[in-house]
N, C-alpha and C positions, 0 to 999 in steps of 0.2 A: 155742753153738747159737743162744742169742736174739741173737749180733750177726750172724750171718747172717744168719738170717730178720727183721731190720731195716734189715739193707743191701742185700735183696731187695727188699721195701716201696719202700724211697726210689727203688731205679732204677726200681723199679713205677710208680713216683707222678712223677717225670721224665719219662717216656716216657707219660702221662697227661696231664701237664699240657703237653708238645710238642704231642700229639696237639691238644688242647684248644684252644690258639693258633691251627693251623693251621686247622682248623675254622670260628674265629672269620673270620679271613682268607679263607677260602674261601665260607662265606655270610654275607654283607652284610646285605641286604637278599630282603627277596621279592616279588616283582609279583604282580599281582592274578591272571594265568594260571598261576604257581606254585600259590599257595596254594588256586585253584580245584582244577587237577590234584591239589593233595596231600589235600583233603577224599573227593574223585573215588574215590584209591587206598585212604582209608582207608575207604570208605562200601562199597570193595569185598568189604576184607579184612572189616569191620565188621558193616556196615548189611544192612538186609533185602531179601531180592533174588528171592523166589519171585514166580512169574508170577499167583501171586493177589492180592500185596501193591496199595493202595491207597492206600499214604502210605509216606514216607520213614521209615523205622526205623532206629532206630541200635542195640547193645548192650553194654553193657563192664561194666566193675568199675574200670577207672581211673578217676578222677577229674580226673585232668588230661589225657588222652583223651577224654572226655568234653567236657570245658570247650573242647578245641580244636575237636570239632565242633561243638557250639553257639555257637561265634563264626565257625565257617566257615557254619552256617547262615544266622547275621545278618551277615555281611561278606560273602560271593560269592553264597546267595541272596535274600539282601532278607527273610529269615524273621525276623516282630516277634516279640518272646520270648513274648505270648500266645497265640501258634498252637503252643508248642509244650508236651504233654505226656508228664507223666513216670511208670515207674510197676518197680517195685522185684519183683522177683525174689529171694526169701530162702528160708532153710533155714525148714524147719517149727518149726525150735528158737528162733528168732528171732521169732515171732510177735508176742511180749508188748514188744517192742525197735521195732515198725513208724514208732512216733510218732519216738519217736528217731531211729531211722537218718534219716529223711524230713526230720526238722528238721536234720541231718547235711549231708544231699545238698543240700537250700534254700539253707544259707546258704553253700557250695562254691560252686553255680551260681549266685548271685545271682538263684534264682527263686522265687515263694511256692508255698507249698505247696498250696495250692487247684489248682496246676497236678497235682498227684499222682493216679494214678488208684486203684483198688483195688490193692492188691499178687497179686501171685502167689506161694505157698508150695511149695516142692519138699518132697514126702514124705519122700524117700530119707534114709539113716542115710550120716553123716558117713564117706567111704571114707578119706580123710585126716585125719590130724592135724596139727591147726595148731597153731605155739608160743604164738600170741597168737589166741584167736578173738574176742577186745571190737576187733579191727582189722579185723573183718569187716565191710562194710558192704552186702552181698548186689550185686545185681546190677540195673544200670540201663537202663531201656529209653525212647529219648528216641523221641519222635512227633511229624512237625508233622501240623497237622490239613489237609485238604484238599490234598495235597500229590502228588497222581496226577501234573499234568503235571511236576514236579520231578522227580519218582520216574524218568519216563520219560528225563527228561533227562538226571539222571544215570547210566541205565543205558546209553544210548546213546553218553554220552560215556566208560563202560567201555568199551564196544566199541569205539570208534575206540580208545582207547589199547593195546586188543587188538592190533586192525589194525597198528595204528604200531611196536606192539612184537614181536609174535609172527610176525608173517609170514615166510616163509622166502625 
């Protein structure tokens, strides 16, 4: 039984690392209209988008989602790392952990933490269990400051990719 489910694996891991190649081969390079449009889509799926909003917002818990936004901020909109703050969304049970996780997130983004703003604590009682909760680093919410006509740009530029793509 375990040399099946080992010679499952390896064709697994073949057709992975095919995949993988091909991939490599297929994207190169990215121009500066890619990786604008790819900030655009994820700012869609992501970022803060209600009609009250007044600055660019972003939210995740990825950390390498994160880092690819905050370079798409400073590579496609010219945002200096000072304009942008940060500010953490944790479990109530985490509270005593804020310094930490925040010196956590600092040195991930390569930002100081004077950038941090007060955190926000969720009350609610844990609905899941997690295997590892010390791999919790709560939930991050990036801000550039002054950042209305971006905002507007980017929402605009959702729409056209609306237009472009939805239209019948």
């Amino acid at each position: 039984l375990n040399d099946y489910y080992g010679k499952k694996r390896k064709a697994k891991k073949l057709v992975i690392d095919k995949i993988q190649k091909t991939v490599l081969n297929d994207i190169k390079k990215l121009s500066d209209n890619e990786l604008f449009l790819m900030g655009t889509m994820l700012y869609w799926a992501e970022g803060f988008k209600s009609k009250s909003e007044h600055r660019l917002g972003f939210c995740n818990s990825d950390p390498n989602m994160i880092l690819f936004y905050i370079k798409w901020l400073k590579n496609c909109l010219h945002i200096r790392p000072k304009e942008i703050t940060l500010r953490l969304t944790l479990n109530y049970s985490y509270k005593n952990k804020v310094s930490e996780i925040e010196e956590l997130w600092s040195k991930i983004l390569k930002l100081p933490r004077n950038q941090f703003t007060k955190p926000f604590f969720q009350k609610t009682k844990w609905l899941k269990n997690y295997a590892n909760k010390e791999q919790y680093h709560g939930v991050l919410r990036v801000h550039v400051r002054k950042s209305v006509k971006l905002l507007w740009k980017i929402l605009a530029s959702i729409d056209r990719v609306k237009e472009l793509m939805l239209k019948k």
